[in-house]
C-alpha positions in Angstrom: 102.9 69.3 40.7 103.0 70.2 36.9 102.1 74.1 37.8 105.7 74.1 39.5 107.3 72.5 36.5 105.7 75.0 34.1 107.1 78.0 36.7 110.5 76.6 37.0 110.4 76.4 33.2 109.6 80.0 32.5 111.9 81.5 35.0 114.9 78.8 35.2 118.0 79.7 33.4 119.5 76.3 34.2 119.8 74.5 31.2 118.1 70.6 30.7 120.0 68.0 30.9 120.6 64.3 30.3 119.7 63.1 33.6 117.0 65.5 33.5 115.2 63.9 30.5 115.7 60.6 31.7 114.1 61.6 34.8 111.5 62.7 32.9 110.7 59.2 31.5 110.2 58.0 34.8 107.2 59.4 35.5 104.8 57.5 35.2 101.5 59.0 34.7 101.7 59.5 30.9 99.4 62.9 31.0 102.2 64.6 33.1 105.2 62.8 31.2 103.8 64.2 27.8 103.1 67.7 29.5 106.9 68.1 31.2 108.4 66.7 27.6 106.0 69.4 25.6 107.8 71.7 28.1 110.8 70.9 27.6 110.4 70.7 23.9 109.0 74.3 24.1 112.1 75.3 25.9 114.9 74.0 24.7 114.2 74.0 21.1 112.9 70.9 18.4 116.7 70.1 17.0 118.4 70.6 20.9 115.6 68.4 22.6 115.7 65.9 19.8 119.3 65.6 20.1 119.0 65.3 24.6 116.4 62.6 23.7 118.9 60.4 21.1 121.6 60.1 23.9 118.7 59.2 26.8 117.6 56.8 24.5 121.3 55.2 23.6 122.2 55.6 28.0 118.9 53.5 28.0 119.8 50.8 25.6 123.8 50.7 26.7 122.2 50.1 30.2 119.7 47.4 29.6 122.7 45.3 27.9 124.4 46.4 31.1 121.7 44.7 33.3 121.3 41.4 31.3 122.8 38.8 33.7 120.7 40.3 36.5 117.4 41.0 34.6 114.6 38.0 35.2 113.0 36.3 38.1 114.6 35.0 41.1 114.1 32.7 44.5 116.3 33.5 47.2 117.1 30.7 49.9 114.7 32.1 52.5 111.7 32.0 49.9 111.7 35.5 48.7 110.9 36.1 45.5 112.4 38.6 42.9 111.6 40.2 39.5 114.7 42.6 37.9 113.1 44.6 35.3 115.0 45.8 32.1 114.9 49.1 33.4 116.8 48.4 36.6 113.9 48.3 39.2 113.8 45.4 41.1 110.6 44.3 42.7 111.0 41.9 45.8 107.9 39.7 47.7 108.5 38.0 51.1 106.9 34.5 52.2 104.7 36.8 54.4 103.7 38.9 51.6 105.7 42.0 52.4 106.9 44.1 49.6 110.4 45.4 48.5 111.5 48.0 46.0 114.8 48.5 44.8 117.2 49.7 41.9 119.9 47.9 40.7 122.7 50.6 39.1 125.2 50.8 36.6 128.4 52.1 38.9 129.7 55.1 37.5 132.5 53.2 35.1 130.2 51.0 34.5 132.1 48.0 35.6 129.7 46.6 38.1 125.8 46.5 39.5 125.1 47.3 42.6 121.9 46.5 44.2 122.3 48.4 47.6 125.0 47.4 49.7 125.7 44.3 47.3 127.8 44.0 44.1 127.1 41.3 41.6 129.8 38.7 41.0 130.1 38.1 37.6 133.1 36.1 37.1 130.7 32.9 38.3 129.5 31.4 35.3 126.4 28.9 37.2 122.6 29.3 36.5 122.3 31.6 39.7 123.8 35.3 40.3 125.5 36.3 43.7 125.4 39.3 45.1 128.3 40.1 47.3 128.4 42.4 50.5 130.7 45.3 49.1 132.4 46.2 52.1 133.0 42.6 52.8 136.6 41.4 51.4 136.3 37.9 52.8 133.0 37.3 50.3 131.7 35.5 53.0 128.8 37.7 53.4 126.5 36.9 49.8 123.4 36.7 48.9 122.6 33.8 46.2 119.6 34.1 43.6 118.5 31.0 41.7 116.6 31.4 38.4 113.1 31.1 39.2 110.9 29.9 35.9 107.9 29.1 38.2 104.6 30.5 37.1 103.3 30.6 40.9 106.1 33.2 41.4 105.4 35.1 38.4 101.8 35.0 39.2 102.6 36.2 43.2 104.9 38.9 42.3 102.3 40.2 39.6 99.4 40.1 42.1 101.3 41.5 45.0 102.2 45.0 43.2 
């Protein structure tokens, strides 16, 4: 609740952060984003919170060009469908209409992505991505996403969330 935010604000001496600004854009109800930001604002200063909200903004960019070969929608081989946002979150729809949510994430060195237990294999260069099982050396245990340009997907995925 914003009331907690506005109390931890006034008697925190922890100082805002990166992460904590780009946490901040991930709220999604834009009455409480713009009320946590004013606070921040408030507290940290106009120049200091201008300055927090350039490097958010260049981690944000630097990580969408990260996520390019795994942005867009996907079929998997069992019929599930898959939409990778921009942003990382990855929205998933059964055959039986059951919903997943997911993240894929920028490893800390930023060599790979990593969609839960899975790593993408980038060194293929065909129209589909593969997701290996990391704690698999063998890379017999994948998980193979076609490109999926369908509008019947694009449609389902849209309705179903």
């Amino acid at each position: 609740p914003v009331v907690l935010v506005k109390r931890w604000m006034r008697n925190s001496e922890q100082e805002i952060t990166m992460a904590d600004v780009l946490q901040v854009r991930d709220i999604e109800s834009d009455r409480v984003r713009l009320t946590v930001e004013e606070l921040a604002r408030e507290r940290m200063g106009e120049e200091k919170f201008e300055a927090v909200q350039s490097e958010v903004f260049e981690y944000i960019e630097n990580r969408k060009n990260r996520l390019t070969k795994a942005r867009g929608h996907f079929m998997t081989q069992n019929g599930c469908v898959w939409h990778v946002r921009p942003n990382g979150k990855v929205r998933g729809l059964h055959p039986d209409g059951s919903r997943i949510r997911d993240n894929v994430e920028v490893s800390k060195d930023g060599q790979a992505l990593d969609l839960g237990p899975f790593r993408l294999d980038e060194t293929r260069s065909c129209s589909c991505i593969h997701w290996m099982r990391r704690d698999d050396p063998s890379g017999q245990k994948q998980w193979v996403w076609q490109q999926d340009m369908t509008l019947d997907s694009r449609v389902r995925i849209g309705s179903a969330f």
